[in-house]
N, C-alpha and C positions, 0 to 999 in steps of 0.2 A: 264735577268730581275729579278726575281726569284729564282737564281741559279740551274733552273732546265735545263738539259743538254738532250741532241737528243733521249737517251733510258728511262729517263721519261717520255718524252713527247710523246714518243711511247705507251710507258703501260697507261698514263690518257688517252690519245685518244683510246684507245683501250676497256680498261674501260667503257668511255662512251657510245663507239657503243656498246659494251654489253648491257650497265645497260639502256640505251633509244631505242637504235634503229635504223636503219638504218632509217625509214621515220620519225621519229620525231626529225632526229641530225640534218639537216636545219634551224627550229624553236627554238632549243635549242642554235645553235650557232648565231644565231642571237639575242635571249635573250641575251647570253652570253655577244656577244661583246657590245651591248645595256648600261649592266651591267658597265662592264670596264671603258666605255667611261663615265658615269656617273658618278663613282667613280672618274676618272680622274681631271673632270672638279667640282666637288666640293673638291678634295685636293685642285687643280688650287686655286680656293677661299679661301682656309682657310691659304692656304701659304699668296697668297696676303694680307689675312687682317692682317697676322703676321705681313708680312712683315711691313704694314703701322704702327703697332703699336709700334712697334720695333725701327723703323727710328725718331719716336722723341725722343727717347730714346738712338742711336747712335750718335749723333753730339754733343752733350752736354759727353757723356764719350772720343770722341775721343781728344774732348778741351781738358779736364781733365787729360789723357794720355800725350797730345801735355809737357801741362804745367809741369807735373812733369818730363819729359823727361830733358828739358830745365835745371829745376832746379838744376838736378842730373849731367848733364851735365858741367851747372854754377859751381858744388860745387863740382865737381873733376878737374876742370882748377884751381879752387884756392886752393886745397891742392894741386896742384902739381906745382901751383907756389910757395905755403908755403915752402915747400919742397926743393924745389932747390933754391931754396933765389932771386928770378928772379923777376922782376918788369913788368909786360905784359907792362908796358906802356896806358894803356885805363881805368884807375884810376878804374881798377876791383879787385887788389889786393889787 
């Protein structure tokens, strides 16, 4: 999660029972995880309102993408009909 790997999480757990305690690390880890979960669920929230602000903002660029795709597309069929002197036949040349 973290990138912290088996023998960190040895020495912060170890750590803690030092620096708190054997009868107060119950309370502590329950703060703890208390904590996490709260952080959790307000990222949760600020991704989503991203998200929402975002999405009026993606379908109007992905039109704009569509269109210039098209264009570019359009405009190398007809240099390369230019090119080889060929008539597509569909009054595009």
């Amino acid at each position: 999660m973290f990138g912290i790997g088996l023998p960190e999480f040895i020495i912060i757990a170890l750590l803690v029972v030092i620096v708190v305690g054997p009868e107060q690390l119950p309370d502590v880890m329950r703060k703890g995880v208390a904590f996490v979960r709260e952080a959790r669920r307000h990222l949760s929230e600020i991704k989503d309102a991203v998200d929402q602000q975002t999405a009026s903002i993606k379908e109007p660029l992905q039109d704009i993408q569509k269109e210039i795709r098209n264009d570019f597309a359009e405009s190398d069929l007809k240099e390369t009909d230019e090119k080889s002197g060929t008539d597509r036949g569909d009054g595009k040349s």
